[in-house]
C-alpha positions in Angstrom: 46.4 6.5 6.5 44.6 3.9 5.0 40.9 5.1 4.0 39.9 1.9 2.7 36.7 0.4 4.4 36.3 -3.1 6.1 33.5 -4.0 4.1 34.6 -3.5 0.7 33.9 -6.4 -2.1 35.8 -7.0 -5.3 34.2 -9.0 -8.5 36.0 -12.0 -6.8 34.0 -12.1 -3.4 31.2 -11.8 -5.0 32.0 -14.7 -7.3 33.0 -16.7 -4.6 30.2 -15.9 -2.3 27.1 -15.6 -4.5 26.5 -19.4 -5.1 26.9 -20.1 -1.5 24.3 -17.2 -0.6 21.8 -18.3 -3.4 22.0 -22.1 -2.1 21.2 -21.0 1.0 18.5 -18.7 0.0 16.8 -21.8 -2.0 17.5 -24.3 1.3 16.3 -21.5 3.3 12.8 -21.2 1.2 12.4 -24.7 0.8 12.5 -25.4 4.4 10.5 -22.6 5.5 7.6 -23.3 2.6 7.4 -27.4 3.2 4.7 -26.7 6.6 2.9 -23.6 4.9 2.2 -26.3 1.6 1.3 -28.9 4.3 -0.9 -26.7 5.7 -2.6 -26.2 2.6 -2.6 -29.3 1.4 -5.0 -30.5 3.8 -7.9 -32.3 3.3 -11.1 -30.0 4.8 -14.1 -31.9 5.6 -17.0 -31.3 6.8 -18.1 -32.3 10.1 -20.9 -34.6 11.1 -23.8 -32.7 12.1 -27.0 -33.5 13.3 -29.6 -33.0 10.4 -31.7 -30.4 11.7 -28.6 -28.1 12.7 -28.3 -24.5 11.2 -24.6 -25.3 10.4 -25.7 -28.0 8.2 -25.2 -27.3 4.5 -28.4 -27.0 2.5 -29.5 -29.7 0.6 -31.3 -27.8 -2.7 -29.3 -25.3 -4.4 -29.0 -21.7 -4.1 -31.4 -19.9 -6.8 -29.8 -17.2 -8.7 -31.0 -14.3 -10.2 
């Protein structure tokens, strides 16, 4: 009887197959990151609001205490 299993790996699988698993990791990443860092990378600004609007941003600073 052979009690070996299916899904055993020697030193030489892995050394064959861990480059091509890491490259794919780091394509994998960059792929999946490049619309998050867009995302971020956005300029925010500030919409035109009338002057007398609550949303508008005050024009004398904060005091602190």
């Amino acid at each position: 009887m052979n009690n070996k299993s299916k899904w055993t790996l020697s030193r030489r699988d892995i050394l064959k197959k861990g480059p091509v698993a890491i490259a794919w990791g780091v394509l994998a990443s960059i792929t999946l990151s490049t619309p998050i860092i867009s995302r971020i990378g956005r300029d925010h600004h500030i919409p035109d609001l009338p002057k007398d609007s609550i949303f508008t941003p005050s024009s004398t600073p904060p005091k602190r205490s």
